[in-house]
DRENTORKOL-3810 file (N, C-alpha, C; in nm, 4 decimals):
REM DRENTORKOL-3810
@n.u->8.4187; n.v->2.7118; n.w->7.0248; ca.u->8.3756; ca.v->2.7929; ca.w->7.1356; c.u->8.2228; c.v->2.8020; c.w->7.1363
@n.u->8.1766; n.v->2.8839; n.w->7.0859; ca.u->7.9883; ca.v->2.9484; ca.w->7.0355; c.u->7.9399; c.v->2.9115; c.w->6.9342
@n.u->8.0027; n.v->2.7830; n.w->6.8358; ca.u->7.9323; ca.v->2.7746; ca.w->6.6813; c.u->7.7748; c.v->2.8170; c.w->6.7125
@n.u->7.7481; n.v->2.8768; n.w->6.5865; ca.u->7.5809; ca.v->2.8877; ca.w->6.5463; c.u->7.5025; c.v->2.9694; c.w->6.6344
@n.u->7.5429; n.v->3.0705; n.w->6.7314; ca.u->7.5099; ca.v->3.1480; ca.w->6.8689; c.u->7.3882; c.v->3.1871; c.w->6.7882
@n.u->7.2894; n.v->3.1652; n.w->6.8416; ca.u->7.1445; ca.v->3.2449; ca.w->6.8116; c.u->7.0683; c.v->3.2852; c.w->6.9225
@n.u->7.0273; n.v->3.4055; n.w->6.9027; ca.u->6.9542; ca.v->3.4585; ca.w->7.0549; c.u->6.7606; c.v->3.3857; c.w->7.0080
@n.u->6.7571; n.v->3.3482; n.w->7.1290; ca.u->6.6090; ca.v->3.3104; ca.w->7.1577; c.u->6.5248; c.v->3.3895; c.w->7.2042
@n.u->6.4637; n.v->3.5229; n.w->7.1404; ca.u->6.3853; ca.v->3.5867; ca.w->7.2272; c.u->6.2660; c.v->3.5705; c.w->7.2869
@n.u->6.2642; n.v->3.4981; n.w->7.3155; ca.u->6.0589; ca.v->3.4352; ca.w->7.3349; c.u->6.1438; c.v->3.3468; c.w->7.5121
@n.u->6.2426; n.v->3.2943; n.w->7.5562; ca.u->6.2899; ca.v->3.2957; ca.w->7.6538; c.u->6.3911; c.v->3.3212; c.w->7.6727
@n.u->6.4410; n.v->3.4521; n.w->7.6428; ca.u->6.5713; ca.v->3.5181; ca.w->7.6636; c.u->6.6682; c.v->3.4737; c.w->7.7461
@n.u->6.7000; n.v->3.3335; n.w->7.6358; ca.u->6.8637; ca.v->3.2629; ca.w->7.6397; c.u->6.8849; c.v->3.2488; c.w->7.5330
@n.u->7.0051; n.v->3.1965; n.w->7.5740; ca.u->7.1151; ca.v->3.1877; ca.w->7.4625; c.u->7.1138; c.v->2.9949; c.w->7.4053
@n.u->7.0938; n.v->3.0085; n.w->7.2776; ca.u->7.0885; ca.v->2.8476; ca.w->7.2249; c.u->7.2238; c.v->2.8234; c.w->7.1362
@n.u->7.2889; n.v->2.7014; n.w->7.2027; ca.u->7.3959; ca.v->2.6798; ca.w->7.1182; c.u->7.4340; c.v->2.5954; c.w->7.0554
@n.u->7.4684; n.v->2.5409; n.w->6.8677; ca.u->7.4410; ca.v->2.4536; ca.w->6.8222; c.u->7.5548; c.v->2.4319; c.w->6.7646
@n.u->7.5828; n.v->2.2790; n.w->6.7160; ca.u->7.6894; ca.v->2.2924; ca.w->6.6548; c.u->7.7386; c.v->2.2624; c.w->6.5241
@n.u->7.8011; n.v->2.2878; n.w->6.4286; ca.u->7.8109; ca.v->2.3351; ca.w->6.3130; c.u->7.8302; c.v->2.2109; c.w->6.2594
@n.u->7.7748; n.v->2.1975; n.w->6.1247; ca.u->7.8224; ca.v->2.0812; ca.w->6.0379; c.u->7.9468; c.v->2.0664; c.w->6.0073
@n.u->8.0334; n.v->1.9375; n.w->6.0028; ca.u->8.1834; ca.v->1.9336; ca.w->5.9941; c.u->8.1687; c.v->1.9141; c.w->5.8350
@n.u->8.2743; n.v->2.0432; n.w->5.8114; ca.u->8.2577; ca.v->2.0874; ca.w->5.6478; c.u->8.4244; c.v->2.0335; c.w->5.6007
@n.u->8.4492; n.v->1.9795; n.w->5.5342; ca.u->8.6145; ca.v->1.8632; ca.w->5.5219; c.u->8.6483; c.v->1.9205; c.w->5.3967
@n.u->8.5515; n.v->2.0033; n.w->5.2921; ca.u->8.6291; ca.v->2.0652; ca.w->5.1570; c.u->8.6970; c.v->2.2069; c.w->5.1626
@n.u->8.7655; n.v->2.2178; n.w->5.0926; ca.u->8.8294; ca.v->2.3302; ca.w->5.0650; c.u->8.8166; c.v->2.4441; c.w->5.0839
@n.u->8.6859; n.v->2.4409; n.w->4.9940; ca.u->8.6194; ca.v->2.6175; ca.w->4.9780; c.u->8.5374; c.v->2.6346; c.w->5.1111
@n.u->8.5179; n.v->2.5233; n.w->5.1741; ca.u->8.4161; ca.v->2.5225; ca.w->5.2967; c.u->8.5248; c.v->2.6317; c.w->5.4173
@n.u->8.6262; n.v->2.5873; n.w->5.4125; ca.u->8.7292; ca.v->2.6269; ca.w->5.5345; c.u->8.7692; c.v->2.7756; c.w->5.4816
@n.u->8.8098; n.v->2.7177; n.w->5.3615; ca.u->8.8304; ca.v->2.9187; ca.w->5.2805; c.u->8.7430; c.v->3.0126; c.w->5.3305
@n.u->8.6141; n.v->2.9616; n.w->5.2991; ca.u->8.5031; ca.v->3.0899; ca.w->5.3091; c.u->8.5251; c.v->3.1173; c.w->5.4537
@n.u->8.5478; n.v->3.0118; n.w->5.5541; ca.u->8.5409; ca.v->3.0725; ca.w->5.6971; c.u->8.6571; c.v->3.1578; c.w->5.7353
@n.u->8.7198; n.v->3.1321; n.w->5.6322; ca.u->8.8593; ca.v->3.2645; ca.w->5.6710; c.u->8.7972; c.v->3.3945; c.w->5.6186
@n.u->8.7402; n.v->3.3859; n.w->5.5496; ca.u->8.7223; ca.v->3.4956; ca.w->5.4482; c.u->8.6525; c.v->3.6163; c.w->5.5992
@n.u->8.5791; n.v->3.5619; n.w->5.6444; ca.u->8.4755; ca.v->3.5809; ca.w->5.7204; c.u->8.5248; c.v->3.6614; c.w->5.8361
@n.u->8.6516; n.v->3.6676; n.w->5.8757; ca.u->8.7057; ca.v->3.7314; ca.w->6.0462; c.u->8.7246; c.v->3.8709; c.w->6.0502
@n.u->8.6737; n.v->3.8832; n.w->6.2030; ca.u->8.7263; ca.v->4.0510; ca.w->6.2271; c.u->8.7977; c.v->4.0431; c.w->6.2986
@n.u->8.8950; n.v->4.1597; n.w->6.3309; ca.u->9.0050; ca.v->4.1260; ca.w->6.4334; c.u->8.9462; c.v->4.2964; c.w->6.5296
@n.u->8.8796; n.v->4.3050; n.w->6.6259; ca.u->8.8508; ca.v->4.4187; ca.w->6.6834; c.u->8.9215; c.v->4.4510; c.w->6.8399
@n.u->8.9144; n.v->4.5216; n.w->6.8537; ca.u->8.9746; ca.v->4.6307; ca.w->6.9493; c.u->8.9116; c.v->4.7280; c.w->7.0530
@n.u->8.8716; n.v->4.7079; n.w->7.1476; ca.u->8.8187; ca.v->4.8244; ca.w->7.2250; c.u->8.8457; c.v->4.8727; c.w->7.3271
@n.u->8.8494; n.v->5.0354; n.w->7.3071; ca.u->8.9515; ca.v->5.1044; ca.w->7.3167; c.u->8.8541; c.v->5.1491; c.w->7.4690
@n.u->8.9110; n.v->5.1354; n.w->7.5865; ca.u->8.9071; ca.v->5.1250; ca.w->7.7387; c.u->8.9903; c.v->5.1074; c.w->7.8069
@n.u->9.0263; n.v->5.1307; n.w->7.9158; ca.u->9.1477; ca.v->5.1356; ca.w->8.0001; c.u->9.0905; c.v->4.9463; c.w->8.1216
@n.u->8.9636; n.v->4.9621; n.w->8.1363; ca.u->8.9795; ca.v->4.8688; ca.w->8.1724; c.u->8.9096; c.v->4.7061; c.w->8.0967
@n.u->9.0080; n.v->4.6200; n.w->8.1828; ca.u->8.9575; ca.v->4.4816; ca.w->8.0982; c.u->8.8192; c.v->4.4470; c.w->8.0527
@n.u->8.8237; n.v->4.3515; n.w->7.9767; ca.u->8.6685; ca.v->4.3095; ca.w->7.8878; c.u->8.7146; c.v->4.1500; c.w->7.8866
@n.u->8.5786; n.v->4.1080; n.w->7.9943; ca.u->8.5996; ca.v->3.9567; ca.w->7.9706; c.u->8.5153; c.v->3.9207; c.w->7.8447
@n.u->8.5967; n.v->3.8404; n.w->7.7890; ca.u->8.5390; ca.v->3.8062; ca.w->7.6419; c.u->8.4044; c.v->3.7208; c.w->7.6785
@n.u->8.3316; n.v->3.6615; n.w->7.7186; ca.u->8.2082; ca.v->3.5968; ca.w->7.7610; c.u->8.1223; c.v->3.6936; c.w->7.7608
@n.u->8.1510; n.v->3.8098; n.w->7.8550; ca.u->8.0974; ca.v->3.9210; ca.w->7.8902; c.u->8.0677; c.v->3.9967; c.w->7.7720
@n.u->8.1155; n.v->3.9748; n.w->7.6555; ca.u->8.1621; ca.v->4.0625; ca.w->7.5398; c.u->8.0929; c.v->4.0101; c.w->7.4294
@n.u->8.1081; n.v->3.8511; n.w->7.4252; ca.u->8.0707; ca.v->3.7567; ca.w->7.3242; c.u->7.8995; c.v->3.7714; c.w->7.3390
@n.u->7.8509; n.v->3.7655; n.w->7.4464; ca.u->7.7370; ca.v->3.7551; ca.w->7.4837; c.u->7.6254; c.v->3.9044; c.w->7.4323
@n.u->7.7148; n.v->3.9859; n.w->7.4944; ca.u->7.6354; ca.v->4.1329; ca.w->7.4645; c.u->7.6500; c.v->4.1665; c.w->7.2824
@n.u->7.7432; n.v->4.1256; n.w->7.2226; ca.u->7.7623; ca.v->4.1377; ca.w->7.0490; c.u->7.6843; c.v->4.0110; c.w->6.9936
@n.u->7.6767; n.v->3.9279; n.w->7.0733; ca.u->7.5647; ca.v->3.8201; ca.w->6.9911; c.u->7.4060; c.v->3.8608; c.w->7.0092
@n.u->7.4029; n.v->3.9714; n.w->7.1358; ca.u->7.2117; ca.v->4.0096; ca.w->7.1558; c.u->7.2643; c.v->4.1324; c.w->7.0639
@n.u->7.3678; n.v->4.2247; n.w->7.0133; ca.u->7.3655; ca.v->4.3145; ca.w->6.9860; c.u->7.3204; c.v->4.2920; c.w->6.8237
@n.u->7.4127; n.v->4.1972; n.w->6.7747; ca.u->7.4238; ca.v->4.1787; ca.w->6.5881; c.u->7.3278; c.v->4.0876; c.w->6.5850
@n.u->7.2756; n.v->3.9796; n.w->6.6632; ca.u->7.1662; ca.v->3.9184; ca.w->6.6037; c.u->7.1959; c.v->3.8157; c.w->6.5170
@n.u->7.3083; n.v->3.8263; n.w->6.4861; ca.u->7.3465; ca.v->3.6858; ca.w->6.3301; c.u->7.2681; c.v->3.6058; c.w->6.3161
@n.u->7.2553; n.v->3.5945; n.w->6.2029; ca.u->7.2154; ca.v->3.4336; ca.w->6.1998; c.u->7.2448; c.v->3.3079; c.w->6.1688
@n.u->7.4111; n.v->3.2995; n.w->6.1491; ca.u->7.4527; ca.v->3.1919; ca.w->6.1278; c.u->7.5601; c.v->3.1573; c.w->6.2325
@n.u->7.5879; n.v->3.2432; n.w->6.3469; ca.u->7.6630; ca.v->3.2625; ca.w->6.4663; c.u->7.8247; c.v->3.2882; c.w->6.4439
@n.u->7.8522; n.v->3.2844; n.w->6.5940; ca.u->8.0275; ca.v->3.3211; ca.w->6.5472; c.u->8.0868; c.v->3.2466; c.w->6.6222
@n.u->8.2469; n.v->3.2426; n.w->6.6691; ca.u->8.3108; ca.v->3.2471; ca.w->6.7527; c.u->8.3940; c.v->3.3721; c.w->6.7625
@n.u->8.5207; n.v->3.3551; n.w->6.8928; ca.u->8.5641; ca.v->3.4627; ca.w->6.9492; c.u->8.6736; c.v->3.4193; c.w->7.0173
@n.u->8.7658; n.v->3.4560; n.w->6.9733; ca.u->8.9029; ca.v->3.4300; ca.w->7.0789; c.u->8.9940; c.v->3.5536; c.w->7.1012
@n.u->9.0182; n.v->3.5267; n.w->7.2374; ca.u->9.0478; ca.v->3.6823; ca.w->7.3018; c.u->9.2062; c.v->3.6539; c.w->7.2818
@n.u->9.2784; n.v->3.8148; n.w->7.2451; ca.u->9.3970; ca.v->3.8034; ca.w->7.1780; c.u->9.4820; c.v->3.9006; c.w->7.3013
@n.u->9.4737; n.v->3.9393; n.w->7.3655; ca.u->9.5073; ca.v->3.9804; ca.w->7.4896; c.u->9.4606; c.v->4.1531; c.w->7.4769
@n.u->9.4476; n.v->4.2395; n.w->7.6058; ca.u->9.4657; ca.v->4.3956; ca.w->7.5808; c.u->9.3686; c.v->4.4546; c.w->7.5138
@n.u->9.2317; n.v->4.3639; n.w->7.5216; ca.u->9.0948; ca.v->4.3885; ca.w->7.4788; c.u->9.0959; c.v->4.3634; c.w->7.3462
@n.u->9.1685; n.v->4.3067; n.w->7.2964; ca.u->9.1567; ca.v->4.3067; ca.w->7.1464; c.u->9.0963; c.v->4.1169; c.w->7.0939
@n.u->9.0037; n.v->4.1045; n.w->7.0348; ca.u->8.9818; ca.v->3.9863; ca.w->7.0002; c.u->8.9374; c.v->3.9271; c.w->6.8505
@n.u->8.9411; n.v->3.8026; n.w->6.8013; ca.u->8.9104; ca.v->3.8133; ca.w->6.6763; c.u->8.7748; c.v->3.7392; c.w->6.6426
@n.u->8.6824; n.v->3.7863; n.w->6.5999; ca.u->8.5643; ca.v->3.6790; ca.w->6.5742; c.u->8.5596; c.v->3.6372; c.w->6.4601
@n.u->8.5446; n.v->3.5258; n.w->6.4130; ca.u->8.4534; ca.v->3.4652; ca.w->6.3363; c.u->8.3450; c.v->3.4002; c.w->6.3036
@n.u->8.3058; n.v->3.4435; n.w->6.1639; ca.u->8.1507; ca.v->3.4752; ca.w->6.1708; c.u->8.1521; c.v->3.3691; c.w->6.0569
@n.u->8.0163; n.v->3.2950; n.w->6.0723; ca.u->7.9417; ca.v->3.2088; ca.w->5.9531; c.u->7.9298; c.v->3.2381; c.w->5.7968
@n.u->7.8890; n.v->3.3641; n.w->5.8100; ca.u->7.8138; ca.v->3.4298; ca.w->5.6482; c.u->7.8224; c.v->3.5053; c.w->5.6598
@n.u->7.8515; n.v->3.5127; n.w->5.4898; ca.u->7.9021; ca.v->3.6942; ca.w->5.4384; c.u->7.7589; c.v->3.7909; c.w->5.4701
@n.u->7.6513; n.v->3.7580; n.w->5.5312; ca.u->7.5417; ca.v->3.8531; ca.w->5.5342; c.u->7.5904; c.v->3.9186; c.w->5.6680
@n.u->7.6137; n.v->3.8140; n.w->5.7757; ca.u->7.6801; ca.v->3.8581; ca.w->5.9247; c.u->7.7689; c.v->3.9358; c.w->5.9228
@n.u->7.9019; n.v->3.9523; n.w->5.8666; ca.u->7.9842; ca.v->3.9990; ca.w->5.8170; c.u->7.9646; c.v->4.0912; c.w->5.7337
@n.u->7.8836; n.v->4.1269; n.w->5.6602; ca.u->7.8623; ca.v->4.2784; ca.w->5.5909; c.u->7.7306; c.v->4.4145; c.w->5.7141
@n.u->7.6907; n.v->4.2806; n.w->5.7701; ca.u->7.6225; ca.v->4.3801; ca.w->5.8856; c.u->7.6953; c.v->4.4163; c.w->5.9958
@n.u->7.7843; n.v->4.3541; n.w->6.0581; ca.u->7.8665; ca.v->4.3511; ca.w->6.1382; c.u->7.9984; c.v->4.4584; c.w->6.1238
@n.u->8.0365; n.v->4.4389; n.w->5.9736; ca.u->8.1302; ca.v->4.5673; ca.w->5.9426; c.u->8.0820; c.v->4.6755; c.w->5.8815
@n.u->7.9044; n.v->4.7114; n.w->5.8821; ca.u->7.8528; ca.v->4.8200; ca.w->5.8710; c.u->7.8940; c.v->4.9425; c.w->5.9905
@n.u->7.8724; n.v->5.0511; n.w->5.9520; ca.u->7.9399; ca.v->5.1889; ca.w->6.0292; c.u->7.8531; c.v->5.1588; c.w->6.1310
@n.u->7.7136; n.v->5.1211; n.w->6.1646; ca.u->7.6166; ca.v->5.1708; ca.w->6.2898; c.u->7.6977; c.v->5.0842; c.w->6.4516
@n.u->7.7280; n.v->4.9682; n.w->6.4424; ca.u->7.7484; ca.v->4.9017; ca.w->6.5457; c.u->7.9202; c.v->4.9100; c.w->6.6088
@n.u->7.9414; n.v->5.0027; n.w->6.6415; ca.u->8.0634; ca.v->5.0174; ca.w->6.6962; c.u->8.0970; c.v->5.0486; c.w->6.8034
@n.u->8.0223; n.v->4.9940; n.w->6.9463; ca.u->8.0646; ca.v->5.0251; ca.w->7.0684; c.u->7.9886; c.v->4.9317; c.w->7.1770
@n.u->8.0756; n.v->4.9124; n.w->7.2830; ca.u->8.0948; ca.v->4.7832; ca.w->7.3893; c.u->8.0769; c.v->4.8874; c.w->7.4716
@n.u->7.9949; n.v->4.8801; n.w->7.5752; ca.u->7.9571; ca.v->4.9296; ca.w->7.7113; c.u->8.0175; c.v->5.1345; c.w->7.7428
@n.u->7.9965; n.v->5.1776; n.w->7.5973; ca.u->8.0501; ca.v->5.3003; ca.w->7.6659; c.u->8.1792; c.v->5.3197; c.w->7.5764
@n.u->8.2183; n.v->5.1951; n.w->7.5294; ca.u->8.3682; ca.v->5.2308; ca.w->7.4472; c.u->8.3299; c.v->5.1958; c.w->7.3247
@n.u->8.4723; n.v->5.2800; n.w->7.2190; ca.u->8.4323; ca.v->5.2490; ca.w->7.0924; c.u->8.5255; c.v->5.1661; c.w->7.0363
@n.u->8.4667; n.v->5.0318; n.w->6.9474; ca.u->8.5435; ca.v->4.9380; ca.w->6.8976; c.u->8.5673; c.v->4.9880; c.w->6.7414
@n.u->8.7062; n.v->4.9345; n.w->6.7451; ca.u->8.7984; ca.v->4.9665; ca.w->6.5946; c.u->8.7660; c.v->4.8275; c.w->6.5672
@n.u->8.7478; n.v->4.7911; n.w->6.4279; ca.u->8.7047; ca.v->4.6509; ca.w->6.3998; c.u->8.7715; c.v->4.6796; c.w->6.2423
@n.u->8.8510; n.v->4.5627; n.w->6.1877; ca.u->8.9389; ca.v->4.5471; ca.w->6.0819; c.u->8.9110; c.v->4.4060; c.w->5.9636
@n.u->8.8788; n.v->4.3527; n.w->5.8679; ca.u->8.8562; ca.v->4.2431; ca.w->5.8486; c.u->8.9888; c.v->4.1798; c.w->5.8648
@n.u->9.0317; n.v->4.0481; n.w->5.8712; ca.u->9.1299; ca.v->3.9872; ca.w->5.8588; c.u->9.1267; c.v->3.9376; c.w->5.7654
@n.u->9.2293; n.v->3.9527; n.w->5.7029; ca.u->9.2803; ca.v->3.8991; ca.w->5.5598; c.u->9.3476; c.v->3.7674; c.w->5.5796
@n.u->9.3601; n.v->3.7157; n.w->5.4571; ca.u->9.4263; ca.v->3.5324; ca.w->5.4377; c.u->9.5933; c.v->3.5288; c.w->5.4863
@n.u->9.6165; n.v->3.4468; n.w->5.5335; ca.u->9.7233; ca.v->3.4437; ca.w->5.6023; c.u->9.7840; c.v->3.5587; c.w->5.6626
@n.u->9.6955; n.v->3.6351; n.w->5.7591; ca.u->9.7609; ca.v->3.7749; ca.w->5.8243; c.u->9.7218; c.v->3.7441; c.w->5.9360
@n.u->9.8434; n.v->3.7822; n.w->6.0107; ca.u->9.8482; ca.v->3.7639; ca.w->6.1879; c.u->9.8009; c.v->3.8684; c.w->6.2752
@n.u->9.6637; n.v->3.8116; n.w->6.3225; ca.u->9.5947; ca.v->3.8938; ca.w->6.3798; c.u->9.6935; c.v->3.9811; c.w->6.5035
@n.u->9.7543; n.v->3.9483; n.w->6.5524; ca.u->9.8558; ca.v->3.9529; ca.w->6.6769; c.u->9.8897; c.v->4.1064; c.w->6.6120
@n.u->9.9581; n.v->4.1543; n.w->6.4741; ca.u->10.0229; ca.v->4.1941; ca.w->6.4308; c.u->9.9521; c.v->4.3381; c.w->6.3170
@n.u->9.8130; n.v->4.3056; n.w->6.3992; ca.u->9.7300; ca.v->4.4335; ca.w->6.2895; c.u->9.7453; c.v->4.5402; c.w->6.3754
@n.u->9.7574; n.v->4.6409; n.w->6.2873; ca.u->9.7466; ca.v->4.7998; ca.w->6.3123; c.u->9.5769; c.v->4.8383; c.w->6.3488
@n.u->9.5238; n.v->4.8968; n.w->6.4503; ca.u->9.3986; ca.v->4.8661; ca.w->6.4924; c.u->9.4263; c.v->5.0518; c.w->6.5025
@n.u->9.4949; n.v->5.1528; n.w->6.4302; ca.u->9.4754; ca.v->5.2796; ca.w->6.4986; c.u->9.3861; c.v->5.3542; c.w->6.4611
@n.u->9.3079; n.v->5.3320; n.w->6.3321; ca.u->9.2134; ca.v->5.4405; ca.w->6.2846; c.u->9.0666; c.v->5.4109; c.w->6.2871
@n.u->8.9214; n.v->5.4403; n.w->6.2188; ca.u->8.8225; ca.v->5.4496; ca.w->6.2349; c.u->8.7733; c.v->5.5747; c.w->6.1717
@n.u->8.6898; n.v->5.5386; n.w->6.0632; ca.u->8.5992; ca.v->5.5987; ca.w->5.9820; c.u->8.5132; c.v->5.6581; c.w->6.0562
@n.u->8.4751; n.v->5.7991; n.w->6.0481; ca.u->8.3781; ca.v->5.8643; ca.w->6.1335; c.u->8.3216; c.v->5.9744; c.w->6.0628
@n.u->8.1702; n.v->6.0008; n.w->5.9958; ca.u->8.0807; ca.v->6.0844; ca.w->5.9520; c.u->8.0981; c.v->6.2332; c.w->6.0446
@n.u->8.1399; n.v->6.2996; n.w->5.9888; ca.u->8.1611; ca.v->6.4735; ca.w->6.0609; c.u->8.0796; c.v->6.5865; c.w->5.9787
@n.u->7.9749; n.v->6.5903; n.w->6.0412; ca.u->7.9014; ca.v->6.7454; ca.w->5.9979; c.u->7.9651; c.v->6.8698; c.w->6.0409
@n.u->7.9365; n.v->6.9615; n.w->5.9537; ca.u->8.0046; ca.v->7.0653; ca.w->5.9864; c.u->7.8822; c.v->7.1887; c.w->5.9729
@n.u->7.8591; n.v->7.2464; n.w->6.0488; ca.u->7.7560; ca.v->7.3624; ca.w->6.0932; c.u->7.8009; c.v->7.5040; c.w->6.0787
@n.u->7.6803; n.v->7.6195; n.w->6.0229; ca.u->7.7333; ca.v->7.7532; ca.w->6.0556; c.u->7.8956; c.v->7.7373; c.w->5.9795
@n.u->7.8694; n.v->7.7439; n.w->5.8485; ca.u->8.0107; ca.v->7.7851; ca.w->5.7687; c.u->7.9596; c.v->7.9020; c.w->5.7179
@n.u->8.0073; n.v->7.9611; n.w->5.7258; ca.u->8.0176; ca.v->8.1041; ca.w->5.6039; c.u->7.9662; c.v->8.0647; c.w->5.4659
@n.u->7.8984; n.v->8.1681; n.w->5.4124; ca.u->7.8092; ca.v->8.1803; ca.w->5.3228; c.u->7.9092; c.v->8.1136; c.w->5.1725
@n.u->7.9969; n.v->8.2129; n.w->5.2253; ca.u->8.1255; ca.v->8.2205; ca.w->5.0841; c.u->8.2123; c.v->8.0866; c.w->5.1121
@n.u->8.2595; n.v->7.9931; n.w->5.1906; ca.u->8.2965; ca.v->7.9224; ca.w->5.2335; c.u->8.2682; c.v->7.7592; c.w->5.2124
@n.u->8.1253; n.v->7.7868; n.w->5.1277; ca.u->8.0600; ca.v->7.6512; ca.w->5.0971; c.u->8.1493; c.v->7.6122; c.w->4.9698
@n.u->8.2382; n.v->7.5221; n.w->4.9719; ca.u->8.2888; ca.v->7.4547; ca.w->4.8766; c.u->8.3666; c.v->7.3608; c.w->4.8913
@n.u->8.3810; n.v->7.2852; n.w->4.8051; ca.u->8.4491; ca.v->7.1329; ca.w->4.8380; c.u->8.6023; c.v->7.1432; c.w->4.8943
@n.u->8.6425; n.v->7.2145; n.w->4.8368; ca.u->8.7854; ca.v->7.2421; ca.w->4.8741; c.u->8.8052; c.v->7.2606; c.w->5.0516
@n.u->8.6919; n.v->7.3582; n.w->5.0733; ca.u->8.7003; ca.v->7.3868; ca.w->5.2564; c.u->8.6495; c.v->7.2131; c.w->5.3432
@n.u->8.5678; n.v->7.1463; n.w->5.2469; ca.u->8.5008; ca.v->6.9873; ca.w->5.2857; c.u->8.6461; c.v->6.9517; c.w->5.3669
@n.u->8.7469; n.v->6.9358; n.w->5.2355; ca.u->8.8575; ca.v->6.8475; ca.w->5.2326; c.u->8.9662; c.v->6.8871; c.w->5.2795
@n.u->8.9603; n.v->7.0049; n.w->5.3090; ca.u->9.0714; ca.v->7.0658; ca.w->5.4150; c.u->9.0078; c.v->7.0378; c.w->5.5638
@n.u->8.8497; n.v->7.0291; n.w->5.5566; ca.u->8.7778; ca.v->7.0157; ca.w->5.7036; c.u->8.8316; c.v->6.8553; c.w->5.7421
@n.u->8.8216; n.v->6.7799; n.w->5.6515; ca.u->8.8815; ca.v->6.6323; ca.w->5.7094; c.u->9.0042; c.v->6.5545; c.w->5.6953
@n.u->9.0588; n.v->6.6966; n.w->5.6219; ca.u->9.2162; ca.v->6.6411; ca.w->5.6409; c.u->9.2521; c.v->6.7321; c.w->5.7997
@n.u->9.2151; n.v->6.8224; n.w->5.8692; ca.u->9.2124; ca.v->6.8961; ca.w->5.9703; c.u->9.2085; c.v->6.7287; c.w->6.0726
@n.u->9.0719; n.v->6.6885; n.w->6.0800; ca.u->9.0575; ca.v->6.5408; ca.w->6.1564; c.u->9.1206; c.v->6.4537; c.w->6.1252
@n.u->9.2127; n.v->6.4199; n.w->6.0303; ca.u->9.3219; ca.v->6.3060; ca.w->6.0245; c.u->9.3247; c.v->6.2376; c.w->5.8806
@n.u->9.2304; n.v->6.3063; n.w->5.7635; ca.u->9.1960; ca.v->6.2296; ca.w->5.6737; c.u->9.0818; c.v->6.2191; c.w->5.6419
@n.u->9.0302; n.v->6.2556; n.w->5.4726; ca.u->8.9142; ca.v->6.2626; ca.w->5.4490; c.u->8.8614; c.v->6.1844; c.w->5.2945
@n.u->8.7476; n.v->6.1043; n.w->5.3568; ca.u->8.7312; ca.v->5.9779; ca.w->5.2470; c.u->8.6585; c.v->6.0221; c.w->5.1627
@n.u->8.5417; n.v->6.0815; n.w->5.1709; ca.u->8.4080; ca.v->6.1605; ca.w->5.0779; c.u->8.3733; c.v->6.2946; c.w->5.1045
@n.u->8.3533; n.v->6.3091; n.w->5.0356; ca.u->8.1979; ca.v->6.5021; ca.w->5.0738; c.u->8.1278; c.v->6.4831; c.w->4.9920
@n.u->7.9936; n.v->6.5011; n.w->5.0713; ca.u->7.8962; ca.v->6.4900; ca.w->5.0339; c.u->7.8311; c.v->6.6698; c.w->5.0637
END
């Protein structure tokens, strides 16, 4: 589809190159290793072009991706390098035009068709608690209240 997508900012287009044909083993492994299977959550459609385009000026990669749309806004990309892929499944970048995307890695032989896309990690401050009230115990009742709670800090 997009091998190697790199944004050109000096004439704001899009340059598209295409990938060295890699024939070993670990070459094809690592590119599995590499997929997200994401989701965004909108009532109306998302043409994947439309989509591919705005997440390639958004993440910047630098070793590019592809993208194949899995129906019901949900699509799976794959990405070049584990650097793309650890920025990409960082908490900051999670939303398409107004909506917020659930994004999952895909694991080795798992059918994207068939992932559970329902939850999403989300940082919750909590303000104006009672004096007596400051303690971890009230933290972890505060984010089991929201559905589940990973840390307190």
């Amino acid at each position: 589809m997009y091998p190697n997508m790199n944004l050109n900012s000096a004439y704001g287009c899009l340059k598209y190159h295409e990938l060295p044909n890699t024939n070993s083993v670990n070459g094809s492994m690592n590119r599995l290793l590499w997929c997200v299977v994401c989701h965004i959550l909108t009532d109306k459609p998302v043409t994947m072009r439309f989509f591919q385009d705005a997440m390639a000026q958004t993440w910047m990669q630098g070793e590019g991706m592809e993208m194949k749309d899995l129906g019901n806004n949900c699509f799976v990309i794959q990405l070049y390098h584990e650097r793309d892929f650890t920025y990409i499944m960082s908490d900051r970048l999670r939303n398409y035009n107004q909506s917020m995307i659930l994004m999952k890695p895909l694991e080795p032989n798992q059918n994207p068709k068939q992932m559970q896309l329902m939850t999403m990690e989300l940082w919750v401050q909590i303000h104006d608690i009672v004096f007596g009230l400051h303690s971890e115990l009230v933290a972890w009742d505060s984010g089991n209240f929201f559905g589940g709670s990973y840390g307190y800090t």
